[in-house]
C-alpha positions as CSV (number, residue, x, y, z in Angstrom):
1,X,0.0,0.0,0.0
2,X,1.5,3.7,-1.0
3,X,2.9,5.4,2.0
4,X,1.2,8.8,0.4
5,X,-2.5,7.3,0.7
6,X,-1.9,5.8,4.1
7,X,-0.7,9.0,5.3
8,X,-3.0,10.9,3.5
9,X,-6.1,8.1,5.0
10,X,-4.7,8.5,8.7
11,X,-5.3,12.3,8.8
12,X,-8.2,12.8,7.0
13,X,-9.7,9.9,8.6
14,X,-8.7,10.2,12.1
15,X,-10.9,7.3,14.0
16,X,-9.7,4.5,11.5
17,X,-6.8,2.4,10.4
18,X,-5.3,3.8,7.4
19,X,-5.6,0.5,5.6
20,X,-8.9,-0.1,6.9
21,X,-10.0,3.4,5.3
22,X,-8.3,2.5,2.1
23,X,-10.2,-0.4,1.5
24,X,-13.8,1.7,1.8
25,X,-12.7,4.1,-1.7
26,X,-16.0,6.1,-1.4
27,X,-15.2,6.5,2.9
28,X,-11.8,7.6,2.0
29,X,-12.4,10.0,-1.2
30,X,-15.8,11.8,0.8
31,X,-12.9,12.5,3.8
32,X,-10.3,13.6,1.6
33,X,-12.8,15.8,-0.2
34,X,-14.3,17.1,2.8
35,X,-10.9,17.5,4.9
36,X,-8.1,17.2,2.6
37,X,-5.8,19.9,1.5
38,X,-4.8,20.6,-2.6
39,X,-1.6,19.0,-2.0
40,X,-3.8,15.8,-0.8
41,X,-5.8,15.5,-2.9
42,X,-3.7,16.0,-6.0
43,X,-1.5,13.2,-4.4
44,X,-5.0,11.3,-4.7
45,X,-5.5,11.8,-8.1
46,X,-2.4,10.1,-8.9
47,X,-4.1,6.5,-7.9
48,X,-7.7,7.4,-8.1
49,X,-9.8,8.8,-11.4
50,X,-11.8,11.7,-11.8
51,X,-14.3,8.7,-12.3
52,X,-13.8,7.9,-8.6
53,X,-14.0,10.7,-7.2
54,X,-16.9,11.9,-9.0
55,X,-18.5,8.4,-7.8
56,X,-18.4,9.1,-4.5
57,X,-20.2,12.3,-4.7
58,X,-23.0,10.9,-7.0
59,X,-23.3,8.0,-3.7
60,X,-22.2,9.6,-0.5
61,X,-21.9,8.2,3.1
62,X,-24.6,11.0,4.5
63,X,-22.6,13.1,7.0
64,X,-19.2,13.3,5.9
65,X,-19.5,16.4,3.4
66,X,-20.2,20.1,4.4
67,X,-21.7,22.6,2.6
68,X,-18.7,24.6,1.6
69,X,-16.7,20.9,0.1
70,X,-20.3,19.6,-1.1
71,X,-21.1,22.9,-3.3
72,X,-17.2,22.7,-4.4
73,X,-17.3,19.0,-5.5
74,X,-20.5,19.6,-7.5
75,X,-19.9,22.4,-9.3
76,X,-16.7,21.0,-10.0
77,X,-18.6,17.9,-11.6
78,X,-21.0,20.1,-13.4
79,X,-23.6,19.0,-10.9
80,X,-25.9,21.9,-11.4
81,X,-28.1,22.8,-9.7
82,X,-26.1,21.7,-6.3
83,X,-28.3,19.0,-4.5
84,X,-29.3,19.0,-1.5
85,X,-26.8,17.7,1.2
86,X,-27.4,13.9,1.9
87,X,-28.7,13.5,5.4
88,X,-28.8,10.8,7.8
89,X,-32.2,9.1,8.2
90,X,-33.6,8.8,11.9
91,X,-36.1,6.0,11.6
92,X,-39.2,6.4,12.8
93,X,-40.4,3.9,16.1
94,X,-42.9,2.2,13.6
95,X,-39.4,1.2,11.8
96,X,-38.0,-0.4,14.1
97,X,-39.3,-3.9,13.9
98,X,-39.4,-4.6,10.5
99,X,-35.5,-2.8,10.8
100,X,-34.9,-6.0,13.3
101,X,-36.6,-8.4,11.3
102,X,-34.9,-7.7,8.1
103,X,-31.5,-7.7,9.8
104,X,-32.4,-11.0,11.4
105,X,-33.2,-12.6,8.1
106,X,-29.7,-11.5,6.5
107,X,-27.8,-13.0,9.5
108,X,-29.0,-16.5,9.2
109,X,-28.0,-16.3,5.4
């Protein structure tokens, strides 16, 4: 693994293993494209595409981007008019069972 991206993966995402970070490209590229400097995240660009980059905006982890690096990002991809920022969803008590149930079912498979 490049010494660049791990260092690059340990600052930008502080509360995980750099290798662990690296393995999860859309975790990694949201982080560096919320947190990263220029310098970062032209290092980036050496081992990731445009293509990635821009396919972890179209698909982001909700909560990672701010405004300022989410309106950045978008314009930057021609993403016009700038969506809205993704946002966690709090489910709803009503949720909750089915929620349990469904995860249930996918642990015996």
């Amino acid at each position: 693994m490049n010494s660049d991206l791990q260092e690059i993966a340990r600052r930008v995402v502080w509360f995980k293993r750099p290798e662990d970070t690296l393995k999860d490209t859309k975790l990694f590229l949201a982080h560096l494209m919320t947190y990263g400097t220029l310098r970062e995240i032209r290092t980036a660009l050496r081992y990731f595409s445009e293509q990635d980059f821009e396919a972890a905006l179209n698909d982001p982890y909700p909560g990672i981007f701010d405004q300022r690096s989410w309106t950045h990002w978008n314009l930057r991809y021609h993403h016009e008019p700038v969506p809205p920022l993704p946002r966690r969803r709090i489910l709803q008590n009503e949720e909750l069972p089915t929620l349990v149930a469904s995860e249930k079912r996918s642990n015996e498979d």
